[in-house]
N, C-alpha and C positions, 0 to 999 in steps of 0.2 A: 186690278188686283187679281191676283191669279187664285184659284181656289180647285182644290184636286177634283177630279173625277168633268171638268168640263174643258171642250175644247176649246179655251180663249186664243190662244196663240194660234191654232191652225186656222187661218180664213176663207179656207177655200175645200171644204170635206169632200169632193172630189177625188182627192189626193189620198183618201182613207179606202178606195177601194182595195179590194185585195190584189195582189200578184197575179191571178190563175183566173181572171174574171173571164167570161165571155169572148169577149173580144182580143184579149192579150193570149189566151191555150194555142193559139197556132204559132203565136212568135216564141213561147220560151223552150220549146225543144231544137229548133235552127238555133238559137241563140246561146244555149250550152253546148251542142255542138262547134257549133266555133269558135265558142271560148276554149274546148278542149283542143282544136285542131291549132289555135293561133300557139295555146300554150304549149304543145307538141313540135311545135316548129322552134321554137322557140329553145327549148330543152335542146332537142334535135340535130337539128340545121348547122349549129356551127361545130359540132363536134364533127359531122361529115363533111364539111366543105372543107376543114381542116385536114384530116385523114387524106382527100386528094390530092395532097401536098405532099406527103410523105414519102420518101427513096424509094423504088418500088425492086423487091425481090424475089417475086414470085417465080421468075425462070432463071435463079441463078444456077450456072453446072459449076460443080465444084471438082476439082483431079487433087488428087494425094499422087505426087512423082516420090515414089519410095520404091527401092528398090527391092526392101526386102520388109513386108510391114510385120510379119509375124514374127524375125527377128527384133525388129527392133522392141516393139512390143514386151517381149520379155528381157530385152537388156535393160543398165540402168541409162540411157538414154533420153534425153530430154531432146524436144515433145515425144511424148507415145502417141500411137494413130489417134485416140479417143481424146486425147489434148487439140489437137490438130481440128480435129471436127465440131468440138464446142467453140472451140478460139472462132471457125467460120461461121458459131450461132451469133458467138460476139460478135463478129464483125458485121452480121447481118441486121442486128437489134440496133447495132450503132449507125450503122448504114442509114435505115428509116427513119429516125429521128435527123441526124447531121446534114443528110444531102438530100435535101428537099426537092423534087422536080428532076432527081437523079435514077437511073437505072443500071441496076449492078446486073453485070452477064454474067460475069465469072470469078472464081476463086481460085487462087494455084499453092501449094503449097508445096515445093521443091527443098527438100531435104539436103540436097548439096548446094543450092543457091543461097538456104536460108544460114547451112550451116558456116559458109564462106565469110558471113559477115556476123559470126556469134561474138567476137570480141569488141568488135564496136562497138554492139548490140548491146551487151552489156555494159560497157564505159560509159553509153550515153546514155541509158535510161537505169542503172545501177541507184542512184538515189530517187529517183521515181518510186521503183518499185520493190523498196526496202530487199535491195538480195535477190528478187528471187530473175529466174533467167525469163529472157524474151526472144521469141522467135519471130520470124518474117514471114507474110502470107503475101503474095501478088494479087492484083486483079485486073478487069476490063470494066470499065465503068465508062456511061456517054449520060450526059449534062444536058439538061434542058435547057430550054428559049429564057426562061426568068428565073430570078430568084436562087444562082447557083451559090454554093457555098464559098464563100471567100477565096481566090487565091483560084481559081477555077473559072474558065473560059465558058460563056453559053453556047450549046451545039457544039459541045467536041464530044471525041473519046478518047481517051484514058489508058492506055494502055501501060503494064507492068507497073498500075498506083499500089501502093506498099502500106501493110500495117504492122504495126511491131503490136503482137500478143503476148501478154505476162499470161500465168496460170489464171489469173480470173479476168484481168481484163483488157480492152482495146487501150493501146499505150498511146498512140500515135500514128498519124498517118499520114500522107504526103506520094509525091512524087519523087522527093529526094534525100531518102530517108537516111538512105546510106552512102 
């Protein structure tokens, strides 16, 4: 029968020492330690080994072929230079996430190339992007060993791959856009 204040169920008071006795003070600070470290790793680890994965863009050179950018700038022309240069942030945020184990060299943005195919441009992405206009940026892109994105060759490069930019975002992109 159990009755408060005595230990009937424990049978072995041994087991009632304290945490910090004598003999245990040298193991419980290694042993918080590595509980910190395992759970660090843990947090950690897969966020960064994941991130290795990612498009890498740190040496992209980017050319704006514009002939005249301070006029255009003040006409009513679509893209203005500063459209142009967000459009290649977009491309660059979409780049890291989309093409994993990819490396982008470069971005072109050619105003008479892009402007050659504005009717298309708009035919084909017009209910996409409710109205509003899209322009073309070129690039240099080369594909790694694994894990390339669909539709993409491992160990190539890429040359004149195409994205169609609305005002806020990456439309499309491809080799054969137009």
């Amino acid at each position: 029968m159990y009755s408060p204040g005595t230990a009937g169920s424990i049978h072995n008071p041994k087991y009632l020492r304290p945490l910090f006795s004598a003999k245990r003070a040298k193991l419980v600070i290694p042993t918080l330690l590595a509980a910190v470290l395992v759970v660090c790793l843990l947090v950690f680890l897969p966020g960064y080994l994941d991130s290795l994965s990612y498009g890498d863009t740190e040496n992209v050179q980017t050319h704006l072929l514009i002939e005249n950018p301070e006029a255009l700038d003040q006409s009513d022309q679509f893209p203005k230079t500063h459209e142009v240069e967000r459009g290649m942030s977009l491309i660059a945020s979409h780049f890291q996430t989309e093409f994993r184990h990819c490396v982008l060299e470069e971005l072109t943005y050619d105003k008479a190339f892009s402007d050659q195919y504005q009717e298309a441009l708009t035919e084909r992405y017009d209910q996409q992007t409710h109205g509003a206009l899209v322009y073309l940026i070129t690039g240099t892109l080369r594909t790694g060993e694994k894990d390339v994105p669909a539709g993409l060759e491992p160990n190539t490069t890429y040359e004149n791959y195409q994205w169609a930019v609305s005002y806020s975002s990456v439309v499309d992109c491809g080799t054969d856009l137009i």
